[in-house]
C-alpha positions in Angstrom: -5.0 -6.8 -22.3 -7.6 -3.9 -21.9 -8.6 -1.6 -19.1 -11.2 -4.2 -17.6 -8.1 -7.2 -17.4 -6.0 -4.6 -16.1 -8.6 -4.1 -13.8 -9.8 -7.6 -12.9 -6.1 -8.9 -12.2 -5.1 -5.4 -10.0 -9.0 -6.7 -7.8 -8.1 -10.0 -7.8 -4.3 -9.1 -6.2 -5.5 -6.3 -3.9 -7.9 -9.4 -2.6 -5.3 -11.6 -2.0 -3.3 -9.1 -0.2 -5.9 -8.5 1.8 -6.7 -12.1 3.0 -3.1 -12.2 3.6 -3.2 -9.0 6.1 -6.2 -10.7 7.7 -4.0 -13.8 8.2 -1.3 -12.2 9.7 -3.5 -9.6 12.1 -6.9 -11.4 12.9 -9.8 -8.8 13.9 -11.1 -9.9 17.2 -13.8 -7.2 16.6 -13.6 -4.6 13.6 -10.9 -3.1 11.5 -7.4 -4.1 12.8 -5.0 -0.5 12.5 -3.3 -1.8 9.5 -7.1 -2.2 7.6 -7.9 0.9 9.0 -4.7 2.7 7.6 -5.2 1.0 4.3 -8.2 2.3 4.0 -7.8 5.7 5.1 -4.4 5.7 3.4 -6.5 4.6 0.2 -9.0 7.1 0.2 -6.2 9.7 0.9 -4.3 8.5 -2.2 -7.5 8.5 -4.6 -8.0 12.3 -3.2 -4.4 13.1 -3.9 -3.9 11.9 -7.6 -7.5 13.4 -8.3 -5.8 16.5 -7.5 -2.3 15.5 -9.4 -4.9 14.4 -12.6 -6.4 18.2 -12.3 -3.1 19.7 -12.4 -1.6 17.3 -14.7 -4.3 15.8 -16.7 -3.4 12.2 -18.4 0.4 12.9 -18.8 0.9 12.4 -15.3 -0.1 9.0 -15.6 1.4 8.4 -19.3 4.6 9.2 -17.9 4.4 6.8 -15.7 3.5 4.4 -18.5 6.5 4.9 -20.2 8.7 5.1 -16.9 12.2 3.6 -16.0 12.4 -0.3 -16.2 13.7 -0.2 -12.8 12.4 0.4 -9.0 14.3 3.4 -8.1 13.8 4.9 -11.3 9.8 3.9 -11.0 9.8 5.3 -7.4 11.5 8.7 -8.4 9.1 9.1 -10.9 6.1 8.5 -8.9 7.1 10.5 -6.0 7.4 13.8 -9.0 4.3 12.7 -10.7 1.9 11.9 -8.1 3.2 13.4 -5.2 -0.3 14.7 -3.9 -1.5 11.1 -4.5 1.4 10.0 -2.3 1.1 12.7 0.1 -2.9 11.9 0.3 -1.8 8.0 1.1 0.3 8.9 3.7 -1.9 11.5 5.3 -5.1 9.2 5.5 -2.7 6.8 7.7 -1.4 8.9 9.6 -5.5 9.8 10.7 -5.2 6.6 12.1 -2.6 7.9 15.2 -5.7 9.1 16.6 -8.2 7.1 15.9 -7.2 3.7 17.4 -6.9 4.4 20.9 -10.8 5.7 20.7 -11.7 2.4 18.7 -10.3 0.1 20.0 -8.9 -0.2 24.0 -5.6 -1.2 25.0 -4.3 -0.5 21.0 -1.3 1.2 23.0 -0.4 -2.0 24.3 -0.4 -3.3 20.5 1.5 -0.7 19.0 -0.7 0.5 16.9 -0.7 3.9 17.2 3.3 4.5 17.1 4.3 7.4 14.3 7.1 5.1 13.6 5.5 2.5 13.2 3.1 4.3 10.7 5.5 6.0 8.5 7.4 2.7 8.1 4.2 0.8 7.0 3.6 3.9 4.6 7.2 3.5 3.2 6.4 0.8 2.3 3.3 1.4 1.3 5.1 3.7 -1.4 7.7 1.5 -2.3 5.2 -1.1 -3.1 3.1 0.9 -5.4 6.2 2.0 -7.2 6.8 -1.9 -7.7 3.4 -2.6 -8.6 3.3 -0.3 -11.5 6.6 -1.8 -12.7 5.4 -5.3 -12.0 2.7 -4.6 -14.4 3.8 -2.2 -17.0 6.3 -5.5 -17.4 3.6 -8.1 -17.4 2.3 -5.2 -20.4 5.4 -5.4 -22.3 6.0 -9.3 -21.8 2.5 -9.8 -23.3 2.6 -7.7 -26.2 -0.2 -5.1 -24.7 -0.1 -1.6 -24.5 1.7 -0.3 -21.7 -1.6 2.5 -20.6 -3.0 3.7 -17.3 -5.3 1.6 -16.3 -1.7 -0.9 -16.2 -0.1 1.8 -13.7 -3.4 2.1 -11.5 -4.2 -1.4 -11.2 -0.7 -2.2 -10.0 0.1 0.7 -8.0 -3.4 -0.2 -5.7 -2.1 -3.9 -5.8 1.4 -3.0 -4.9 0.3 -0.7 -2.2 -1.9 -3.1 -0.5 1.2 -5.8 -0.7 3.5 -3.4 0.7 1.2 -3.3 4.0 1.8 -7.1 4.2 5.2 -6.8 3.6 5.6 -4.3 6.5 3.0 -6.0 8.9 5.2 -9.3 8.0 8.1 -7.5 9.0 6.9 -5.9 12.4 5.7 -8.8 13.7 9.1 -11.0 12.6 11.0 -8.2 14.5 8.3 -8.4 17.3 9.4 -12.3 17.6 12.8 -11.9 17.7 12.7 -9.5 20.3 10.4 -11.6 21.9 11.1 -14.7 21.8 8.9 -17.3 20.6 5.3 -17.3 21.8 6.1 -20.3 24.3 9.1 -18.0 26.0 6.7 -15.3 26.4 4.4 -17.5 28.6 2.1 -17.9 25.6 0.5 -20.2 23.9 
């Protein structure tokens, strides 16, 4: 596969994940706080591995390329490679603490702005960009193409936005079952 496949197929993922965060937190006007952190979170990331690429040039990511086979291994490795990129990703959610009570009123009430909360969805935020690279570096190897960068980016930004489902998926099960179902709650 080349760069552009690499490419197209990370787009086409990150997409998906994002019509499945929409699903599971509808906007009722705007950014919900788990768009908002992705995005921040996103930009943060793109600062920090500009800044890991400056101090480690191309060998940051080619030793990612030619990484462990498995997660923990992957996740290690990212976490010493990239660990500005990482820290960047984490810091631009964490801008969101503030942000969503002057956005959006009664985002207390939602738990959106709960540090817990945050650093959770960032974990796994992390953990899913550490997958996403192995997802794909596999998908490389399994094909026959050349396991290069563009590989490692396009499934760490697909990873990361699926790790966000993942953790809005799992907030909002534990959410229910402290809950109750919506029809306990005197909902709908």
């Amino acid at each position: 596969m080349t760069a552009f496949a690499w490419g197209a197929l990370g787009i086409v993922l990150v997409l998906g994940g994002l019509l499945a965060l929409a699903r599971l937190r509808p906007a009722r006007g705007g950014l919900t706080s788990p768009q908002w952190m992705l995005l921040l979170g996103s930009l943060g990331m793109a600062s920090g591995m500009a800044m890991d690429a400056h101090f480690g040039g191309l060998e940051t990511l080619a030793a990612l390329c030619l990484g462990p086979a498995d997660l923990g291994g992957m996740l290690g490795l990212h976490l010493t490679q990239l660990p500005l990129a990482h820290l960047g990703m984490v810091a631009g959610g964490l801008v969101v603490l503030p942000l969503m009570p002057r956005l959006r009123r009664g985002c207390r009430r939602q738990l959106c702005a709960q540090l817990g909360q945050n650093l959770l969805c960032s974990s796994w935020m992390v953990v899913g960009m550490a997958a996403g690279s192995l997802v794909f570096l596999q998908l490389a190897g399994w094909s026959g193409a050349v396991r290069e960068p563009a590989a490692v980016l396009a499934g760490m930004a697909a990873g990361m936005v699926w790790g966000m489902v993942a953790s809005v998926s799992l907030v909002q099960a534990l959410i229910r079952l402290s809950y109750g179902p919506p029809a306990a709650r005197g909902g709908p």
